[in-house]
ZAMARGU-4260 file (C-alpha; in steps of 0.2 Angstrom, whole numbers, plus 5000, padded with zeros to 4 digits):
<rodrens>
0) 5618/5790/5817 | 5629/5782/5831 | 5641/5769/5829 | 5642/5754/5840 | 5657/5761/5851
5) 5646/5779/5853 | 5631/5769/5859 | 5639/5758/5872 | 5648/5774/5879 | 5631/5782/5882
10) 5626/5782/5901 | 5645/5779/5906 | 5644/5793/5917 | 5636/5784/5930 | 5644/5766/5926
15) 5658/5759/5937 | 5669/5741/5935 | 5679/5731/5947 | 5692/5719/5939 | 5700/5708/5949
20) 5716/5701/5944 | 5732/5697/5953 | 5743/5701/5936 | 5746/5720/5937 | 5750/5723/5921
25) 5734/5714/5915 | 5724/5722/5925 | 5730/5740/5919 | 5725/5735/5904 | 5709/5731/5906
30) 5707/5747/5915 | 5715/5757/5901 | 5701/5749/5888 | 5686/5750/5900 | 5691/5767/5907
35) 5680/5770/5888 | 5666/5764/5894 | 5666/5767/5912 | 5668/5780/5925 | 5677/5771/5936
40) 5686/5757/5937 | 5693/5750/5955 | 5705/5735/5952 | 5708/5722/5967 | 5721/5710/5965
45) 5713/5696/5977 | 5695/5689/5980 | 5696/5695/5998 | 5700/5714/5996 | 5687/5712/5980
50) 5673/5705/5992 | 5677/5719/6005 | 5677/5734/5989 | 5660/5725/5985 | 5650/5724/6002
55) 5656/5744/6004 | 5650/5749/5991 | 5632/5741/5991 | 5632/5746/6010 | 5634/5765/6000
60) 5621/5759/5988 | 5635/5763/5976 | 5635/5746/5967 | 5648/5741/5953 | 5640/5739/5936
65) 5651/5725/5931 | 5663/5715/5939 | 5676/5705/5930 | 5685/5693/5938 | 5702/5679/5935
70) 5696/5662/5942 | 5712/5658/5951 | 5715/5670/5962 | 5724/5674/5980 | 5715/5671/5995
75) 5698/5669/5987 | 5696/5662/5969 | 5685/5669/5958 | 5670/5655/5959 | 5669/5658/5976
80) 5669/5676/5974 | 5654/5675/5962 | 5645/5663/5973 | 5645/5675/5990
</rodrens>
């Protein structure tokens, strides 16, 4: 029987994630902990270059499975980014 961690991998082939943080090193982290779970993960350090990455990619019909974004951010903050 799987366990938890096998379960949540499952379908991961097809999953993508953007994390958007301005801290570098935080956001390498993340990355190194969802690269687990997802096929790709795309990290933009503002909420401007994170909107663009976002309308691309639903123009591709690519869409990002999960986004996971820092409130206080450069350019764009994160509320703001949730709400367009």
């Amino acid at each position: 029987m799987p366990n938890d961690i096998q379960k949540l991998k499952i379908g991961s082939e097809s999953r993508s994630v953007l994390v958007v943080e301005d801290d570098n090193e935080l956001a390498q982290s993340l990355v190194r902990i969802l690269n687990v779970f997802f096929k790709e993960c795309v990290i933009a350090s503002d909420g401007d270059k994170a909107y663009s990455l976002f309308i691309e990619r639903e123009e591709k019909n690519e869409p990002f499975t999960l986004i996971i974004t820092d409130l206080e951010l450069p350019k764009m903050g994160g509320l703001r980014l949730i709400k367009q």
